[in-house]
N, C-alpha and C positions, 0 to 999 in steps of 0.2 A: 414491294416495288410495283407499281403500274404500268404497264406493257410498257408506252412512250421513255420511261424512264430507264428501264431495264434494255430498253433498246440504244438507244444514248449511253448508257456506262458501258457498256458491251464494244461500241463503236471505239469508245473514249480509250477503252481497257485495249482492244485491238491497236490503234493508231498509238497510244502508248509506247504498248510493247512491240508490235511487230514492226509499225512505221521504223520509232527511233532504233529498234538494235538493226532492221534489214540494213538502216540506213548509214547508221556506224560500222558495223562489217565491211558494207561496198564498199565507205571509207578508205578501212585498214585495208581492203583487199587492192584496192586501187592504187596505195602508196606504193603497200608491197611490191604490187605488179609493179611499180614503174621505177622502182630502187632496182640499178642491175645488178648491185651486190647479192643481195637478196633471192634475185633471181637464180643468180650463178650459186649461190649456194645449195638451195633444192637442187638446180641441174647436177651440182657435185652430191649433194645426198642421196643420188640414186646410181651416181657411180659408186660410190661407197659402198652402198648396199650391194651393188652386183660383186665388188671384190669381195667383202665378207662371205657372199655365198659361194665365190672361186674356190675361196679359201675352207669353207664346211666341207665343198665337195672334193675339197684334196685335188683341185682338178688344176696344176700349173699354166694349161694353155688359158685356158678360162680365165685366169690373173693376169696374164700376159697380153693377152687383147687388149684390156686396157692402157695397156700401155705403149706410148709414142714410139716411132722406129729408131725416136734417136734418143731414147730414153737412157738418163745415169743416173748413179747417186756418187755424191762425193761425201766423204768417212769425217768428221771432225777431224782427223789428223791431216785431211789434202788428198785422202787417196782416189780417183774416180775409178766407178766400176761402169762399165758398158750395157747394154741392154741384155748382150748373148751372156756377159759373166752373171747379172741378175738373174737369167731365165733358167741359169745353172742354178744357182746359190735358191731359188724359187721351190725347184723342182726336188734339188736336195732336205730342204726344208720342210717341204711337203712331206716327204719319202720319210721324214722319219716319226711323224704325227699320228697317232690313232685314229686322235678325236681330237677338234676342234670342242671345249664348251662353253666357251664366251670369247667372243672378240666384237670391239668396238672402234671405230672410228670416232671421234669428236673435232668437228672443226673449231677452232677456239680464236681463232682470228681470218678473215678474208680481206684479201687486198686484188684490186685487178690491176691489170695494166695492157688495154688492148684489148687481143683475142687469150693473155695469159694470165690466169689465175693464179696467186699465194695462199694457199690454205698452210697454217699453222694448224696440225692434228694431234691429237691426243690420242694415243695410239696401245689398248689394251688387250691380249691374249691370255687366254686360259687353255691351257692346253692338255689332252693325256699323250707323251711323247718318248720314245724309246732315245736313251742317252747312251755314252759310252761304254757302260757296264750293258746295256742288252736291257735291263729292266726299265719297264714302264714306269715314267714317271708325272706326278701334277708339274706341269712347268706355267710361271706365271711371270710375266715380263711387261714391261710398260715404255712405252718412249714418245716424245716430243720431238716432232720434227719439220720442217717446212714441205711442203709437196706443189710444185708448180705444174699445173694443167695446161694445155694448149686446147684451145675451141677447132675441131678440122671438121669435116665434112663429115665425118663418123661420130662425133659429137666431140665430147671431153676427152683427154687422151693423159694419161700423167707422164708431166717431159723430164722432171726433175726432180730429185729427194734429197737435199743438203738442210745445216743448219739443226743436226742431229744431236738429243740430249738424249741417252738411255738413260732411264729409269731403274727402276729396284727388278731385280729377276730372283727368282724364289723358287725351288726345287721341294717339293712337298715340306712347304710353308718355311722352309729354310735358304738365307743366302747360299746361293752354290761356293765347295770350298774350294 
């Protein structure tokens, strides 16, 4: 190829590829940006991520923070529980955990409304966890549930957790009897 030539494909090869993808990216990056589902969903994937870690570090206050002051859950059966019975039921939960070794959050559906979010989660633990015999055991549990977030000055805050499916729960690979 002859300099002129070789300089021209090079040019051609550069606007190509870096023109069209820089320019496709900005694109998607720009929808993204201006979809506030989308938005709200990253802002909630790093709440997520901070509970996950509340939750590695065994640490109930640290789970709690994120959560609203007038935080409940209500039971498929009707029953509501309060922030302080949660922050109970948290901490007991905790207390009896070794080890966390896989827990996952998955938002599987978001809806807003306002300054409140609807996340529908898919909601997976693995755990090493002392049961009522005293012996440590693998416990693994799964559940679907809605979780509505409030936007406040402190960021995302989760206000609500109803609309609850538990899943399969599994005691060293077996239904508990």
């Amino acid at each position: 190829m002859r300099q002129g030539s070789l300089w021209a494909f090079t040019a051609a090869l550069l606007v190509a590829s870096g023109g069209a993808g820089c320019h496709g990216l900005s694109q998607e990056a720009a929808v993204d940006a201006e979809d506030p589902v989308e938005v709200v969903r990253r802002e909630l994937a790093a709440r997520y991520a901070e509970n996950e870690a509340g939750f590695f570090a065994r640490d109930p206050d640290r789970v709690m923070r994120l959560r609203h002051p007038e935080f409940h859950t209500i039971t498929p059966e009707g029953k509501v529980s309060t922030r302080e019975q949660m922050y109970e039921r948290t901490r007991n939960f905790i207390g009896r955990i070794e080890r966390f070794d896989s827990l996952s959050e998955t938002i599987l559906k978001l809806t807003l409304d306002g300054d409140t979010a609807h996340a529908v989660v898919d909601q997976r633990t693995v755990r090493q966890q002392r049961l009522a015999d005293g012996a440590l055991h693998e416990v693994r549990t799964s559940v679907v549930q809605r979780e509505s977030w409030v936007r406040t000055a402190d960021g995302w805050l989760l206000w609500r957790v109803d609309e609850i499916e538990p899943g399969k729960t599994l005691v060293d690979g077996k239904p508990p009897p």
